[in-house]
N, C-alpha and C positions, 0 to 999 in steps of 0.2 A: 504494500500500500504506500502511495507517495505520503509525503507527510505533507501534504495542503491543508492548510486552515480551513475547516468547513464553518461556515458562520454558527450554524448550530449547534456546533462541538467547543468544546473548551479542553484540555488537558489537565486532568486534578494536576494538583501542587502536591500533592501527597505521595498518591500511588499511582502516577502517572498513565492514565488510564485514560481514553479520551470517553466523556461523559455527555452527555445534552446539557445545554446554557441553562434546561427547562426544569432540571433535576435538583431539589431541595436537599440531597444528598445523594453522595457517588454508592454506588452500587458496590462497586469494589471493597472502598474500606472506609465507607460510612462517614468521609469527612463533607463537612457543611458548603456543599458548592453556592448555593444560593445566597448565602451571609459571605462567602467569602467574595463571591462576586460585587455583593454591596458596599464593600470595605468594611463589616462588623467584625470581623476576623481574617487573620493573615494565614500565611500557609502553614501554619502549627497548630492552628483552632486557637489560637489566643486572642482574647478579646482587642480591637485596636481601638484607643482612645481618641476621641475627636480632639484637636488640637487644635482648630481653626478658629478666629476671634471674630 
C-alpha cells in the first residue's frame, strides 16, 4: 500500500495504525483519536492544558 494521506484516515500516534478521523477511539489500542484530534490530549493520553490568553 502507498502510504498517501487519505483525508479520512489519520495514523494513531500510539500504535500506528491508520484509523478513521470519525473514530472516538483507535481500535487497535484504545487511544482517544477524537480528543487527541481536538488538542484535549497529546500522543500519550495526557491531558494538554490550554495556555492561550
Amino acid at each position: 500500500m502507498d502510504h498517501v494521506k487519505n483525508e479520512e484516515y489519520v495514523v494513531c500516534p500510539r500504535c500506528e495504525q491508520e484509523v478513521y478521523k470519525d473514530a472516538a477511539i483507535c481500535p487497535f489500542c484504545k487511544f482517544g483519536i477524537m480528543a487527541w484530534l481536538e488538542g484535549e490530549i497529546d500522543e500519550n493520553g495526557d491531558p494538554i492544558k490550554n495556555n492561550s490568553k
